[in-house]
VODRENMAR-541822 format. One record per residue (C-alpha): residue number from 1; residue in three letters; chain; x, y, z. Coordinates in Angstrom, 3 decimals, decimal comma, m for minus. Layout:
<rs>
<r fivex="NUM" milo="Ala" kero="A" x="X" y="Y" z="Z"/>
...
</rs>
This chain:
<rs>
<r fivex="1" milo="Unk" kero="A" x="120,002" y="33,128" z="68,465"/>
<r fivex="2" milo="Unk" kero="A" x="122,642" y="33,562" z="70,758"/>
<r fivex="3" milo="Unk" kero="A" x="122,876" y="35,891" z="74,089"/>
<r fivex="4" milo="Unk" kero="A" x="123,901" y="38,997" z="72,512"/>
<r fivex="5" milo="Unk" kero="A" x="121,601" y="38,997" z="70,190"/>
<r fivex="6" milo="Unk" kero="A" x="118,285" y="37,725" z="72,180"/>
<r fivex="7" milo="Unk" kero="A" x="119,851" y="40,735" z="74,708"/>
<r fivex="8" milo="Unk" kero="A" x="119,616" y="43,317" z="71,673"/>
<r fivex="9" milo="Unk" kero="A" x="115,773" y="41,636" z="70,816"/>
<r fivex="10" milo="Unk" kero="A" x="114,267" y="41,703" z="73,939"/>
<r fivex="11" milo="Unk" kero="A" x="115,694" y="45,236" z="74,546"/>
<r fivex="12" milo="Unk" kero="A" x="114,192" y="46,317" z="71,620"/>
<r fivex="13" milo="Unk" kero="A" x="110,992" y="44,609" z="72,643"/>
<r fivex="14" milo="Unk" kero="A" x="110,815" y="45,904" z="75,853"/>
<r fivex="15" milo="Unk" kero="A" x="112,200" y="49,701" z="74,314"/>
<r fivex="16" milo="Unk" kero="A" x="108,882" y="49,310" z="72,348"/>
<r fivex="17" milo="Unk" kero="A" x="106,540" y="48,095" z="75,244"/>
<r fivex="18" milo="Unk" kero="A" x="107,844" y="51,124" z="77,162"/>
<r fivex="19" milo="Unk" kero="A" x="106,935" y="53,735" z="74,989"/>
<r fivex="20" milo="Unk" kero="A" x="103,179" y="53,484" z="75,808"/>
<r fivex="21" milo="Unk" kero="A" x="104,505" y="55,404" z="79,318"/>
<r fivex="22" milo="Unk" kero="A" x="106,137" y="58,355" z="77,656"/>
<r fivex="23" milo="Unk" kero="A" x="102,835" y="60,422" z="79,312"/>
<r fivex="24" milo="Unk" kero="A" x="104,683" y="59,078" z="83,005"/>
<r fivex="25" milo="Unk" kero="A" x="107,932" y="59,847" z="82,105"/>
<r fivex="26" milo="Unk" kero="A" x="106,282" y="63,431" z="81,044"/>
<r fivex="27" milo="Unk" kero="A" x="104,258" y="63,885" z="84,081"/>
<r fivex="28" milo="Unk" kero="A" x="107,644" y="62,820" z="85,938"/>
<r fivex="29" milo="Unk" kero="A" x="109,494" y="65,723" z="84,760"/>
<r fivex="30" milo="Unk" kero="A" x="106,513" y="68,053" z="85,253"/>
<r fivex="31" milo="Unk" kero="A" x="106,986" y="67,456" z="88,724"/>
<r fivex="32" milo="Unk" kero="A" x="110,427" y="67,506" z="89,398"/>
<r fivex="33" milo="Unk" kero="A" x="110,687" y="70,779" z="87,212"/>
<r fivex="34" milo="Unk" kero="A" x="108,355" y="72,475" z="89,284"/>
<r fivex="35" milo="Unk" kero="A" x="109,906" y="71,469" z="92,581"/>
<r fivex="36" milo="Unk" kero="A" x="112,906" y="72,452" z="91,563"/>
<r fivex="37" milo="Unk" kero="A" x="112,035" y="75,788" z="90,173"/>
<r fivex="38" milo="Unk" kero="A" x="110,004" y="76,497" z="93,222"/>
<r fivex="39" milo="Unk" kero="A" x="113,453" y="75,945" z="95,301"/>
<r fivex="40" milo="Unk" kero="A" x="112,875" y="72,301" z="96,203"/>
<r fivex="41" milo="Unk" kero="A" x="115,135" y="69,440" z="96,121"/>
<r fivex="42" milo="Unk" kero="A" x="115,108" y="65,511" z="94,767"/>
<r fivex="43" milo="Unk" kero="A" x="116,154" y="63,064" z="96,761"/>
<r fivex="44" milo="Unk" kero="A" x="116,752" y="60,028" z="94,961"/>
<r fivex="45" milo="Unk" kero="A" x="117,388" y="56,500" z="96,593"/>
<r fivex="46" milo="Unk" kero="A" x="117,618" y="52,770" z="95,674"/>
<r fivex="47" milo="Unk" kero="A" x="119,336" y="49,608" z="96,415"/>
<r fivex="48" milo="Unk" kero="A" x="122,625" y="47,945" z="93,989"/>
<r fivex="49" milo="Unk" kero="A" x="122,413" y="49,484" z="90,510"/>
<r fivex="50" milo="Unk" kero="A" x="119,523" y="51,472" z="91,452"/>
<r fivex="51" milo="Unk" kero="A" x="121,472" y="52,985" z="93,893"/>
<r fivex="52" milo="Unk" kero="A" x="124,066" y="53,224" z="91,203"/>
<r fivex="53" milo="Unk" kero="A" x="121,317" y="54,980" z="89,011"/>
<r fivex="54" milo="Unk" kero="A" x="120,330" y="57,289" z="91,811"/>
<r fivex="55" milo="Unk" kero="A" x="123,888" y="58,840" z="92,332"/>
<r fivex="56" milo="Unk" kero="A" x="123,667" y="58,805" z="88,121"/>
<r fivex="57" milo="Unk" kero="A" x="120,976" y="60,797" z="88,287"/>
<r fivex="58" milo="Unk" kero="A" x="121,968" y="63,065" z="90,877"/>
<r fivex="59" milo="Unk" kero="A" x="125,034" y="63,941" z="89,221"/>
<r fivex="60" milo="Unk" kero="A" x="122,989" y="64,881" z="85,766"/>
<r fivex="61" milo="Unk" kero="A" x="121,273" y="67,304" z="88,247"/>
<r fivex="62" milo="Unk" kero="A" x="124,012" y="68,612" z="89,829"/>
<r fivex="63" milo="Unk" kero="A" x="126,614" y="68,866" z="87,343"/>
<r fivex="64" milo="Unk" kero="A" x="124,499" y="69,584" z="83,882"/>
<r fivex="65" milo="Unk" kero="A" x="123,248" y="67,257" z="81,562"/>
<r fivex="66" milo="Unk" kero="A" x="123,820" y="69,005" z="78,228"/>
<r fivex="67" milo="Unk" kero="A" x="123,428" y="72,409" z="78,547"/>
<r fivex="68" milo="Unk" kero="A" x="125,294" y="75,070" z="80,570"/>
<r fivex="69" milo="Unk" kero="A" x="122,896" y="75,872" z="83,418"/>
<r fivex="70" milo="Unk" kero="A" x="122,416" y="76,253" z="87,381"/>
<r fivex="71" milo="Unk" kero="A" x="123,043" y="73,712" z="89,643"/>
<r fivex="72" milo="Unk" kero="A" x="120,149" y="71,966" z="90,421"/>
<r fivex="73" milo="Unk" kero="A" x="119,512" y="70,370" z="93,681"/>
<r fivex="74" milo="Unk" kero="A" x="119,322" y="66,722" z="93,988"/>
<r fivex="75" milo="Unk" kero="A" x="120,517" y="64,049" z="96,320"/>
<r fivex="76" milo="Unk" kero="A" x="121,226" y="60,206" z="96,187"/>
<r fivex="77" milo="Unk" kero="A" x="120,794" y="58,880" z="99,698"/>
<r fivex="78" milo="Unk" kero="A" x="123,261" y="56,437" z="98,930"/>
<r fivex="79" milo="Unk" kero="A" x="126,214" y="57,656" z="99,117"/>
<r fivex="80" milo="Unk" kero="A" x="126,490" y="58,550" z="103,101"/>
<r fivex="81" milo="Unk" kero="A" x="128,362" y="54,983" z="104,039"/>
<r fivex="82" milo="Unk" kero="A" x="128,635" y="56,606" z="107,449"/>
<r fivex="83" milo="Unk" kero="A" x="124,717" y="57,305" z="107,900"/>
<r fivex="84" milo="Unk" kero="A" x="123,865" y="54,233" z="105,780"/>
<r fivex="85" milo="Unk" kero="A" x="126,408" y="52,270" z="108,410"/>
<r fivex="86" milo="Unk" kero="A" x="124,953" y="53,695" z="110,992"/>
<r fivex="87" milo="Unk" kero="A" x="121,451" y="53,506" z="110,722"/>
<r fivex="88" milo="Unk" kero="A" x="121,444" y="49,700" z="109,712"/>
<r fivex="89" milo="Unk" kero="A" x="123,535" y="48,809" z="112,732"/>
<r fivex="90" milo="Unk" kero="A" x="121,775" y="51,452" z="115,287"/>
<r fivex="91" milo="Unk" kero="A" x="118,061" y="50,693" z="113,436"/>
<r fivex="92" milo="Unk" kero="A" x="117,757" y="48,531" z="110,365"/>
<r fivex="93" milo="Unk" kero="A" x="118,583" y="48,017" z="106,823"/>
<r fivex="94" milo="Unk" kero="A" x="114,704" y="48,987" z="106,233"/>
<r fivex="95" milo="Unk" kero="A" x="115,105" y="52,488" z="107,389"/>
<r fivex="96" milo="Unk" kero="A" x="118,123" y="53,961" z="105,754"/>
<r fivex="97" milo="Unk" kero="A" x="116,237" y="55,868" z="102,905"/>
<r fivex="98" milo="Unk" kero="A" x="113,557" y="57,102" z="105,729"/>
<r fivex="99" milo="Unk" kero="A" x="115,657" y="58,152" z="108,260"/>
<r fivex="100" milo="Unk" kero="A" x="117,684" y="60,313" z="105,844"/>
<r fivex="101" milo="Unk" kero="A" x="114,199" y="61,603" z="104,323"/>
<r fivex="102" milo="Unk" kero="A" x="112,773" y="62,618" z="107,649"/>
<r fivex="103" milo="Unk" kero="A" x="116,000" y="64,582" z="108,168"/>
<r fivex="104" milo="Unk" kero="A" x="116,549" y="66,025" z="104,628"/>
<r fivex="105" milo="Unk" kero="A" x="112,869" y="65,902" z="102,952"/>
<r fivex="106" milo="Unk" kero="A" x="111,047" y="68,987" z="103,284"/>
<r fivex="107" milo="Unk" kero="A" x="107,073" y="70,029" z="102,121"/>
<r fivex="108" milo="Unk" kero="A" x="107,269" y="70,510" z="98,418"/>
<r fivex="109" milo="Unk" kero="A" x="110,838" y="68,604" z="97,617"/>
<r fivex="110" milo="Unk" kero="A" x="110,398" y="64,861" z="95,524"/>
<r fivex="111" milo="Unk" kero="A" x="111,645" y="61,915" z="96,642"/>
<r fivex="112" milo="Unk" kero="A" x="112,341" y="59,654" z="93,787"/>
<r fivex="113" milo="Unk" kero="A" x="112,365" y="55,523" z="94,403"/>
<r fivex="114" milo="Unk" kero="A" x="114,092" y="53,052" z="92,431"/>
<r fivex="115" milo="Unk" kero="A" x="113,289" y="49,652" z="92,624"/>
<r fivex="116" milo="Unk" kero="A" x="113,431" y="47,126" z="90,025"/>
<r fivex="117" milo="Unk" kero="A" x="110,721" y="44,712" z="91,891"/>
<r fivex="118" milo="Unk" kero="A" x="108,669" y="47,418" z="93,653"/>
<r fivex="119" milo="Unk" kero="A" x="109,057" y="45,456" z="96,901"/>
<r fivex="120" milo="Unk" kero="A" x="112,814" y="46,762" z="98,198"/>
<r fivex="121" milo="Unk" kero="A" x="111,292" y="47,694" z="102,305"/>
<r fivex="122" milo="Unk" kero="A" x="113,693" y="50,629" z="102,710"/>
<r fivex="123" milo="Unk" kero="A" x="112,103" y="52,063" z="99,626"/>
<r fivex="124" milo="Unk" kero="A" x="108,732" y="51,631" z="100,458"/>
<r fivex="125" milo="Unk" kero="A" x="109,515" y="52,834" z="104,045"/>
<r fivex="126" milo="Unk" kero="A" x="111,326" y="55,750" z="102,358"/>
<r fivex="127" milo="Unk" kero="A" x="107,919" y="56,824" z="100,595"/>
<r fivex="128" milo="Unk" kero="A" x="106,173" y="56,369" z="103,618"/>
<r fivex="129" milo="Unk" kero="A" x="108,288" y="59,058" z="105,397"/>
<r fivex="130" milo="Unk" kero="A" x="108,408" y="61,260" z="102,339"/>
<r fivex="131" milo="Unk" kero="A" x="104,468" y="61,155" z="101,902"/>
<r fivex="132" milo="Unk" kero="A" x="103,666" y="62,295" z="105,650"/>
<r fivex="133" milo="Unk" kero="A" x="106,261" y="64,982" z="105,251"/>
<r fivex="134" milo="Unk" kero="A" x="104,625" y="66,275" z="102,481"/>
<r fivex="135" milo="Unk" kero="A" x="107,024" y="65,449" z="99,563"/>
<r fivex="136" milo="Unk" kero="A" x="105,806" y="64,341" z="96,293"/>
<r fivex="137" milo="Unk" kero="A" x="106,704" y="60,628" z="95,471"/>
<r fivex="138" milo="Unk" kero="A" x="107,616" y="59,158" z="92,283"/>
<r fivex="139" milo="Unk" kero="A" x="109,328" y="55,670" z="92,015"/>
<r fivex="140" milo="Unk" kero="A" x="110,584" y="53,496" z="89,130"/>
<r fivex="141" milo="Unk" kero="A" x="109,737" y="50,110" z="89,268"/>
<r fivex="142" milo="Unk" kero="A" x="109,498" y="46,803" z="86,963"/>
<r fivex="143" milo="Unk" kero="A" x="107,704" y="43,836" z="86,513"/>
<r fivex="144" milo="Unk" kero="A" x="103,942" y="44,385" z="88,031"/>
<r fivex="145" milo="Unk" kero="A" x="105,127" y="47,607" z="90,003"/>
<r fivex="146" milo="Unk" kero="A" x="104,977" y="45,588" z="93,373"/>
<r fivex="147" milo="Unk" kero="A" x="103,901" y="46,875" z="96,525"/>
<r fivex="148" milo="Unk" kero="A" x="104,824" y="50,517" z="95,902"/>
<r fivex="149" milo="Unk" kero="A" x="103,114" y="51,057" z="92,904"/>
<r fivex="150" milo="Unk" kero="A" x="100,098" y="51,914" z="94,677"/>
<r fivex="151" milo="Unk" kero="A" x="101,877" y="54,233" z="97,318"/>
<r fivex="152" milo="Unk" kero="A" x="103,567" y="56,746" z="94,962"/>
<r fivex="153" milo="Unk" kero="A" x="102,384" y="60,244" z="93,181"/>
<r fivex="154" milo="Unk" kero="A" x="103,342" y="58,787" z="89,983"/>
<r fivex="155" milo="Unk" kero="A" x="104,994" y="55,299" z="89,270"/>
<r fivex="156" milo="Unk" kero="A" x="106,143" y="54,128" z="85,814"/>
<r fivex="157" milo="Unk" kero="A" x="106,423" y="50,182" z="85,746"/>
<r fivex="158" milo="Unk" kero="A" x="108,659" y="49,141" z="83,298"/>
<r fivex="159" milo="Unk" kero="A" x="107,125" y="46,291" z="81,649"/>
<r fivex="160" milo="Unk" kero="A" x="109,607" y="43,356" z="81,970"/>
<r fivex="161" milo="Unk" kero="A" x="110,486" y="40,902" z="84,528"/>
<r fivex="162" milo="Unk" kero="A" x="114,253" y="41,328" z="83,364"/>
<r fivex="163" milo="Unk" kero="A" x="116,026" y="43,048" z="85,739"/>
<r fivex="164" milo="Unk" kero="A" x="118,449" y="44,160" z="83,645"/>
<r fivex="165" milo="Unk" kero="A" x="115,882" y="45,045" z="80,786"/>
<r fivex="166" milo="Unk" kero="A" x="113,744" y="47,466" z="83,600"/>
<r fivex="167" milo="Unk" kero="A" x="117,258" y="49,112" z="84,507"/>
<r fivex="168" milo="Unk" kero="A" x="118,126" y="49,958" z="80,623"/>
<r fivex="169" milo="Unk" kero="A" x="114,677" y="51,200" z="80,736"/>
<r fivex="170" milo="Unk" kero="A" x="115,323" y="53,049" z="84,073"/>
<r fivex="171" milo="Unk" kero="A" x="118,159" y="54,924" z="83,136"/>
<r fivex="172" milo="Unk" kero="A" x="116,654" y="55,866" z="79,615"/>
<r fivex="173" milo="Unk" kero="A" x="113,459" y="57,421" z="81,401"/>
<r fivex="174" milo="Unk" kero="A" x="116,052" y="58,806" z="83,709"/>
<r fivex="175" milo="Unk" kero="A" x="118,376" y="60,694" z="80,964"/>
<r fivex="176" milo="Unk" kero="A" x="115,082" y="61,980" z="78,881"/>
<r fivex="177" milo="Unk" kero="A" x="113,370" y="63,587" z="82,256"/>
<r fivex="178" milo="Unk" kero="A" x="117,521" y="65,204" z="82,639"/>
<r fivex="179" milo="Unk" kero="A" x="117,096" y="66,245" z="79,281"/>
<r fivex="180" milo="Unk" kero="A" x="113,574" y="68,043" z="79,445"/>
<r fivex="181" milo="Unk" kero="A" x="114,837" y="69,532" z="82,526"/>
<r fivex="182" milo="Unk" kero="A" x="117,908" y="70,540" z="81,422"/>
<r fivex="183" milo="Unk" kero="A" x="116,579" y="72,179" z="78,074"/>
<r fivex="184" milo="Unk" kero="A" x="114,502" y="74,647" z="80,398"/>
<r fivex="185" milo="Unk" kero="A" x="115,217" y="77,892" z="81,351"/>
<r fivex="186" milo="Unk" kero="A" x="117,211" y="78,138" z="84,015"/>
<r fivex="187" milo="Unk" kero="A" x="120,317" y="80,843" z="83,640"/>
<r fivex="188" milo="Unk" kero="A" x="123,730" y="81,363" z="83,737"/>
<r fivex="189" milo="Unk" kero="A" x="124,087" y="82,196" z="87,280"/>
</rs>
């Protein structure tokens, strides 16, 4: 079997493994729904593709997914290079998430971690900040969920130690929770 095709298989296999958290990915979009239809935001943060996948995800929010429907208020805390620039050199790398939670998160919003090992410290801290604000916390992790899996609201832990595998699964979760969002009622305005 050669790379492409043991890349297809163990997709598949992990696809299949991950189905038995379809009730997370559910209760996921439960509570972003309700945030947002109660006015709240998402923030959404992570490091390399995660980050990647948060500014994804934001955009699905912002822009539309499929349907034609409000804005809906999400943002990636990733894409500020002048706060991200600034808090590393002024602070540390650790606190770039929480810094921008403490000044953005409010009671009731969701802040949404992505984190392929569960152990990325400006995550965790960034859940930290969010929980005593009195945000909901979800996160998206992989292999055994690492050290945030305990921390969050809800965590789905994509069961692979593939990185690439838990980000195919990330973004999949991702699009089906923009989806169920997006197919709710939310007007023209």
């Amino acid at each position: 079997m050669d790379s492409i095709e043991k890349g297809f298989a163990d997709h598949a296999r992990v696809l299949e493994e991950t189905k038995a958290l379809i009730p997370v990915v559910r209760e996921m979009a439960d509570v972003m729904s309700q945030a947002l239809h109660q006015g709240h935001k998402i923030l959404i943060c992570g490091n390399g593709g995660s980050a990647a996948d948060a500014q994804h995800i934001a955009a699905e929010f912002i822009g539309r997914f499929h349907n034609e429907r409000i804005s809906l208020p999400a943002v990636a805390l990733t894409v500020d290079t002048s706060i991200l620039t600034s808090v590393a050199n002024d602070y540390s790398y650790d606190v770039v998430f929480s810094r921008q939670v403490e000044g953005l998160g409010q009671e009731g919003d969701v802040l949404w971690g992505i984190t392929t090992s569960g152990n990325s410290g400006n995550v965790i801290k960034a859940v930290e900040a969010a929980k005593k604000k009195g945000l909901k916390t979800i996160v998206s992790s992989g292999k055994d969920g690492g050290a945030i899996r305990g921390m969050a609201d809800i965590s789905l832990v994509i069961p692979s130690d593939v990185t690439a595998r838990i980000q195919e699964m990330h973004m999949l979760c991702a699009h089906l929770i923009c989806e169920i969002i997006d197919e709710e009622s939310w007007g023209n305005e």
